[in-house]
Structure formats: structure tokens, C-alpha cells
ZAMARGU-4260 file (C-alpha; in steps of 0.2 Angstrom, whole numbers, plus 5000, padded with zeros to 4 digits):
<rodrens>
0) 5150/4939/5474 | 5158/4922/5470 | 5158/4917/5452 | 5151/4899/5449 | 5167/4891/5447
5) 5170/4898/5465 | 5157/4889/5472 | 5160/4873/5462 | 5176/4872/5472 | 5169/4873/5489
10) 5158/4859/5484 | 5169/4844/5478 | 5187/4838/5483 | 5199/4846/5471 | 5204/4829/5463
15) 5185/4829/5459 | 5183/4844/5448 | 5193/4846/5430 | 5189/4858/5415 | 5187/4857/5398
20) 5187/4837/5401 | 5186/4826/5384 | 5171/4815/5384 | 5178/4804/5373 | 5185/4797/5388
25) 5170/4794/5395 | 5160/4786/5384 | 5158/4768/5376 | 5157/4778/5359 | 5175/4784/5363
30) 5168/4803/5353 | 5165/4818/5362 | 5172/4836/5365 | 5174/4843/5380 | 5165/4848/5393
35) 5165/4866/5402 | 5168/4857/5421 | 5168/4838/5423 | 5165/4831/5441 | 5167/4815/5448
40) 5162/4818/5469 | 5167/4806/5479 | 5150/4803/5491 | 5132/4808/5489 | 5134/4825/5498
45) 5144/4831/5486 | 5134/4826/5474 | 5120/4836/5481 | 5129/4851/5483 | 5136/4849/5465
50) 5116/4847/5460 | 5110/4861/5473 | 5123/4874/5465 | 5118/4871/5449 | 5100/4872/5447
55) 5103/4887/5461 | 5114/4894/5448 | 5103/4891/5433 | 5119/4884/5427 | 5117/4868/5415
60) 5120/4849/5420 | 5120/4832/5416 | 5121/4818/5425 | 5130/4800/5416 | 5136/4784/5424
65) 5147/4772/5411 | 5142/4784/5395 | 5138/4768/5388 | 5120/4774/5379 | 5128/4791/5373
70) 5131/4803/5359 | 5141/4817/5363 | 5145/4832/5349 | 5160/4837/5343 | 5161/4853/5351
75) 5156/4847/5369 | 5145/4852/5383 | 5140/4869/5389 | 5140/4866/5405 | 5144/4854/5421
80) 5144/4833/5418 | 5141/4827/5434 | 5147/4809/5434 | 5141/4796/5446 | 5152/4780/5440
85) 5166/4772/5451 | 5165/4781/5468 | 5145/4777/5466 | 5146/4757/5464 | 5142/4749/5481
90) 5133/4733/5478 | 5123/4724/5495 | 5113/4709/5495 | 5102/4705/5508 | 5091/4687/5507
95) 5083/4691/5490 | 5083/4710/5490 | 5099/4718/5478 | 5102/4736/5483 | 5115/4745/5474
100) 5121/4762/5472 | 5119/4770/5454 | 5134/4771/5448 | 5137/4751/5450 | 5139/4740/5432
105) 5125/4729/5428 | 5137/4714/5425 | 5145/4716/5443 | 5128/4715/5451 | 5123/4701/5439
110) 5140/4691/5446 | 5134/4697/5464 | 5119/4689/5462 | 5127/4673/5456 | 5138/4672/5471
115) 5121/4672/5484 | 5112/4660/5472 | 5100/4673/5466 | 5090/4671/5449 | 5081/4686/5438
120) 5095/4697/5434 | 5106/4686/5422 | 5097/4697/5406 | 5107/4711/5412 | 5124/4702/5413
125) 5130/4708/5397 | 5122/4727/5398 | 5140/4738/5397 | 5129/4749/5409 | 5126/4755/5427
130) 5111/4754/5437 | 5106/4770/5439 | 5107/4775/5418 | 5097/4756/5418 | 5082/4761/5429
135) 5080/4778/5420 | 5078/4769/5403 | 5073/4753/5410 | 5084/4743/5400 | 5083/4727/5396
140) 5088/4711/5384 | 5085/4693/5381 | 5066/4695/5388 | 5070/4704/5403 | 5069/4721/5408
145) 5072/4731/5422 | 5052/4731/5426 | 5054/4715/5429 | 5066/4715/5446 | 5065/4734/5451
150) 5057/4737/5468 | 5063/4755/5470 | 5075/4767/5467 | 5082/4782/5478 | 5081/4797/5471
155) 5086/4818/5472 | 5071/4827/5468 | 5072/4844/5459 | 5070/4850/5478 | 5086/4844/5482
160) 5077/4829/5494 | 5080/4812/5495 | 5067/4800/5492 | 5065/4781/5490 | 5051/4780/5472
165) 5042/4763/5472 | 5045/4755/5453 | 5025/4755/5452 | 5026/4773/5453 | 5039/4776/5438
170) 5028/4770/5423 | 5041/4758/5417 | 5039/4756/5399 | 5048/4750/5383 | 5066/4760/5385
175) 5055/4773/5395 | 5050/4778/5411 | 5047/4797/5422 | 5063/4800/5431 | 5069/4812/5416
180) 5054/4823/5416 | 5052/4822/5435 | 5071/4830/5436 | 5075/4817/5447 | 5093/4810/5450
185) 5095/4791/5453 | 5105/4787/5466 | 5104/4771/5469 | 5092/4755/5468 | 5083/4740/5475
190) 5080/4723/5467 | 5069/4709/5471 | 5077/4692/5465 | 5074/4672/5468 | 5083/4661/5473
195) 5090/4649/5463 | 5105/4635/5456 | 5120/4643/5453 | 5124/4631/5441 | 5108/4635/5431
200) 5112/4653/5432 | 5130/4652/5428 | 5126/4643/5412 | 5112/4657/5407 | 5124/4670/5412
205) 5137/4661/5399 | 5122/4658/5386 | 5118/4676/5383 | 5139/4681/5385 | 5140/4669/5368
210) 5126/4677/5359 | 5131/4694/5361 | 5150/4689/5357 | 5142/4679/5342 | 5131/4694/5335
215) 5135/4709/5343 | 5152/4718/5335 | 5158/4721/5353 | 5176/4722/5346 | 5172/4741/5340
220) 5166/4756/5352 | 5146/4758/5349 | 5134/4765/5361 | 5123/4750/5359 | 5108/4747/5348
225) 5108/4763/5340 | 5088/4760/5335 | 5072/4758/5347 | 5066/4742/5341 | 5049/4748/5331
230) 5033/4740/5335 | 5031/4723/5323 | 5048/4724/5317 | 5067/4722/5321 | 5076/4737/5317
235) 5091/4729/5310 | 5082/4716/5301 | 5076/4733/5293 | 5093/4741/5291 | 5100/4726/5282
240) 5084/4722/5270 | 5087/4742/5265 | 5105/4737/5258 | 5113/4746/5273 | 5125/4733/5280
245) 5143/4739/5283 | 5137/4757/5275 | 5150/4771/5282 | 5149/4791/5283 | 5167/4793/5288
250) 5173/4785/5304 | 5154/4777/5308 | 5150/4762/5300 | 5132/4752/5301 | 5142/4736/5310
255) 5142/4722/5296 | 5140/4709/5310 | 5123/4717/5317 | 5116/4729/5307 | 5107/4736/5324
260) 5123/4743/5329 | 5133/4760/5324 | 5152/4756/5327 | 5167/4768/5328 | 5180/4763/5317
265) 5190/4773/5326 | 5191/4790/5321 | 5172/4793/5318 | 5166/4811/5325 | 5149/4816/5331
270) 5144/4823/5316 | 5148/4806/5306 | 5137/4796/5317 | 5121/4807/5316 | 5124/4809/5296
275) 5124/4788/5297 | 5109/4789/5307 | 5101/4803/5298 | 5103/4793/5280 | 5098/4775/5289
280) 5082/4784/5294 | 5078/4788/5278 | 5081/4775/5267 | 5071/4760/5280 | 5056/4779/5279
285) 5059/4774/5259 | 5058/4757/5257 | 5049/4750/5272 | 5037/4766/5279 | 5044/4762/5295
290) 5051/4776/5307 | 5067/4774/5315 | 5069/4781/5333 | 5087/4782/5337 | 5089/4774/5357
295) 5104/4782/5360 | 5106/4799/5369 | 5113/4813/5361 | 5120/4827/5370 | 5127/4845/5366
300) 5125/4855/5350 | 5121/4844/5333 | 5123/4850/5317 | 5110/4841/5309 | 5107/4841/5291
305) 5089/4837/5293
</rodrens>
């Protein structure tokens, strides 16, 4: 009987497939052990076989695009990160209709959309994230959010089928909707735009690029806003009032320029950034009653100290 790594061979390219890959590499946090197998496959069938192997298998997966909203632990990943990134980025437009494969950036679409005088999309411009990770979290910024432009996204079921999910079916919420609990893959998506002045939305596009340059300490590897914004208040508006500003546990550091963000100063582990998160959550609990829910993904074994 072939053992699984057997198997994971037949499925993908060989230039698809490596073990014991660092996930530091591949994530905006720039922290993360390694994972057992790591593939990157080349077209969606050997996606699917790569999917269809491992839930045969029972073996343990996870799917990432840009690792741009994720905490990995120190030790790594027990199992198989299946990446759908750079050999997943096809962008067509078509009149007013986007449709994009999952692994596409948010801010190439954005400048797609520009180039065919397309208007709805420029809140995403600066999202350092792709399409598929956006729709499954229906990110969002500056008053948009996914919701607002999704029509559909094609998906693998956890029957190993392909299917087209109108948005109206995937309760789109604040950072929320089913795909996760459904065990569906995104592999692609639609988007409904308007026309409009390029020049208008040029000069949007370059509007939100100076506010996040302004505020946001993108000079430093973060996973984003480290915080769900909690109802009636601004997380870092609460994270600053509690004194925390520039606060550090090791290599993590409460950014000094927006308090919202978790940097890397460039040696923080895992287990810094969840001790950071852990004391930030309890001294806004302390001063303000308010409950912090983290926004960012974590992923592997944790050694939390709460």
C-alpha cells in the first residue's frame, strides 16, 4: 500500500511539492515553522487531486493565498499547506463583470479595473491580499467591503465538485462569512463593477495609497489589523487609551504609528506575538470592558499562557 507522500507525488509536478517548507516565507508576518509538505500546483486539477488525497487520507490541510492575514506557530504545521497564490492569479474583465482566479492580488485587480474604467473596487487597492482569502473573510476598508462587489465565487465542495455559490448565499458579514464551515475551497471569483472616470478613480486609488502610507506602519512585517474592530469602538483608539502604544513582548511590538497593528521588528516568534495579544486583550478587558477579538488567523500549535 502506497504511503501518503507516495501519493502526493503522483498528484503534483515535482517542482510543486517541498518538505519541511518554512512558512516565514510565506507570510506578510515573515514568522512561522515549517510545514510537514508545502504545495504550490500549478493548475486546478492538481489542486483537486491534492484536496481529494487529503481529505481521502484524513490527512490535515490548509489552504493560504498571500499569508497576508496569518499567524503561524513556531513549530509549524502538522500537515499539508496547500498554496493557491502565483500559478492562481488570472484576472479577466468582461463589460462590468471582474472574474478572477483566487489566488490573484487585490491591488492587481484594483489596477485591472482602472485600466477598463471600472469603479467599486478602489477600497481594496491597498489590501496586501488575494481574492480568494478576501471573499472568505469578506474583507474590506475605507467603507467598502467585498459584499459590496461580489457576485459569486467558484468553489470545491468537500465532495470534491465544482461549483459557482452566488454571494447572496454566503451570508456575508463583518470579516465573516460560510465558506470555512462549509469546507469549501475558493477558487476563483466574480465581480460586478460600474463604469466610471479613470481619472476619478486613479485619484481615489492614490487617496487611500496616502492614508495607509500616513497611518499604517507598513514599513514593518504585520498581518494587518491585528484586532476585529469591536461594536461602538475602534480597537486601536482602545489599545492606545490603555497606555499600549509601542508596547513590545520580544520581537512584537504594538506599532507606535497605529496602534491597531502588531509589527515584527524583525526577530519576533509566534509565541511573542500571542503573548502581545494575550496582555493587549487584557489590559483594554481592564480599563475599558471591551473584548478584543484578534482578526488574524492563527495556525498550528500555540502555547498560550491563557
Amino acid at each position: 500500500m502506497q504511503n501518503f507522500e507516495d501519493l502526493l507525488r503522483q498528484a503534483v509536478s515535482p517542482d510543486a511539492l517541498s518538505l519541511q517548507e518554512p512558512l516565514n516565507r510565506h507570510t506578510t508576518f515573515r514568522i512561522g515553522g515549517p510545514a510537514d509538505y508545502f504545495a504550490a500546483p500549478a493548475t486546478m486539477q492538481e489542486a483537486a487531486a491534492v484536496v481529494r488525497l487529503c481529505r481521502e487520507q484524513s490527512y490535515p490541510f490548509y489552504v493560504i493565498g498571500n499569508g497576508s492575514n496569518l499567524l503561524v506557530s513556531d513549530a509549524g504545521y502538522r500537515g499539508l499547506i496547500l498554496q493557491l497564490y502565483r500559478n492562481f492569479s488570472a484576472v479577466t474583465v468582461e463589460g462590468e463583470e471582474i472574474t478572477a482566479q483566487s489566488g490573484a492580488m487585490l491591488s492587481v485587480i484594483a489596477k485591472r479595473a482602472l485600466a477598463a474604467g471600472l469603479t467599486g473596487f478602489e477600497f481594496a487597492s491597498g489590501i496586501p491580499g488575494t481574492i480568494g482569502g478576501a471573499a472568505v473573510m469578506n474583507a474590506g476598508a475605507y467603507g467598502g467591503e467585498m459584499k459590496d462587489v461580489l457576485t459569486s465565487v467558484t468553489v470545491l465542495t468537500q465532495e470534491n465538485d465544482v461549483r459557482t455559490i452566488p454571494a447572496g448565499e454566503l451570508c456575508l458579514g463583518y470579516r465573516y462569512s460560510v465558506i470555512p464551515e462549509n469546507g469549501w475551497i475558493v477558487l476563483g471569483a466574480t465581480l460586478r463593477l460600474q463604469k466610471g472616470d479613470p481619472d476619478a478613480i486613479r485619484a481615489r486609488m492614490e487617496e487611500l495609497k496616502e492614508k495607509r502610507v500616513s497611518k499604517q506602519p507598513l514599513d514593518l512585517p504585520s498581518a494587518g489589523s491585528t484586532f476585529k474592530r469591536p461594536e461602538g469602538y475602534f480597537a486601536g483608539k482602545l489599545i492606545m487609551d490603555a497606555g499600549l502604544r509601542g508596547f513590545a513582548v520580544g520581537g512584537a511590538q504594538v506599532s507606535g504609528k497605529h496602534c491597531g497593528f502588531v509589527v515584527n521588528r524583525g526577530n519576533a516568534t509566534a509565541a511573542d506575538v500571542l503573548a502581545l495579544i494575550r496582555e493587549v486583550q487584557a489590559r483594554v478587558r481592564a480599563a475599558f470592558g471591551v473584548e478584543l477579538e484578534p482578526e488574524v488567523k492563527m495556525l498550528g500549535e500555540m502555547k498560550d499562557t491563557m
